[in-house]
N, C-alpha and C positions, 0 to 999 in steps of 0.2 A: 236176827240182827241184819239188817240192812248195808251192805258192806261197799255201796254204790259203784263206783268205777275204779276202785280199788285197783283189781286186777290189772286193767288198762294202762293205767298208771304205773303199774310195776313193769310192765313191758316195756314202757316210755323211757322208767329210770333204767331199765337193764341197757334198753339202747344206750344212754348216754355213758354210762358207765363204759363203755365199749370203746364209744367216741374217746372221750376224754384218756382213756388208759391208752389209745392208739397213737397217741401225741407224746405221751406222760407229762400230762398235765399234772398241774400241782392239789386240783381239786377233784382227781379222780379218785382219789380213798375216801374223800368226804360222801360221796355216794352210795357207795357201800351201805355203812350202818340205817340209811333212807330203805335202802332195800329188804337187806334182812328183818326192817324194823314189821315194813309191807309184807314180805312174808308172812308173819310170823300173823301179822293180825288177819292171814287169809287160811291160815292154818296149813301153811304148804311145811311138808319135810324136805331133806337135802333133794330128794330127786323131783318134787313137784316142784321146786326151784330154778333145779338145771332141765328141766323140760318149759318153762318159763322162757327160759333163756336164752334156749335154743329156737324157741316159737320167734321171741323176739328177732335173733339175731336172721333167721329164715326170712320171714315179712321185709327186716332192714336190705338184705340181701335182694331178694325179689324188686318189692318198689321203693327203698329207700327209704323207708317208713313210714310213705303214705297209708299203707292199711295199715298200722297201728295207732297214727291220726287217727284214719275214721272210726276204727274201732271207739276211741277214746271220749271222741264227739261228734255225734251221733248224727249231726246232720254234714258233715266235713266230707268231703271227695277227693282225690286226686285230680289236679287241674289236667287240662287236657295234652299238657304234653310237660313233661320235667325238665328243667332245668340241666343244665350242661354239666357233669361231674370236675370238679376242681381237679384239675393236674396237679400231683407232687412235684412236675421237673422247675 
């Protein structure tokens, strides 16, 4: 079975899920079910999930999510200098 960029994809939703619950957004539980649903067609159990997650949240950390962009799409890079991180004050 041919499972394409699946994986990529579920790092992409973990990031957001992340995003959105960091806010408490109103459509951060919608998420969820997208996720587990991806799990589950990747055949990951709870810990092939939270090591998923943690890859994600590492990458987000590092460059922001550019490398799970490019992971995602394949010809996609990191521009040559990022953008200025949003102040909370």
């Amino acid at each position: 079975m041919d499972l394409g960029r699946i994986g990529e994809g579920l790092r992409l939703l973990d990031v957001s899920a992340d995003i959105l619950s960091s806010f408490a957004h109103a459509q951060a539980e919608a998420v969820e079910p997208w996720i587990g649903g991806l799990a589950e067609e990747l055949g990951y159990d709870e810990d092939d999930l939270a090591d998923d997650v943690e890859y994600a949240r590492q990458s987000y950390a590092d460059g922001r999510g550019w490398g799970l962009l490019q992971e995602a799409v394949l010809d996609a890079g990191p521009p040559d200098e990022l953008p200025p991180v949003a102040d909370d004050a």
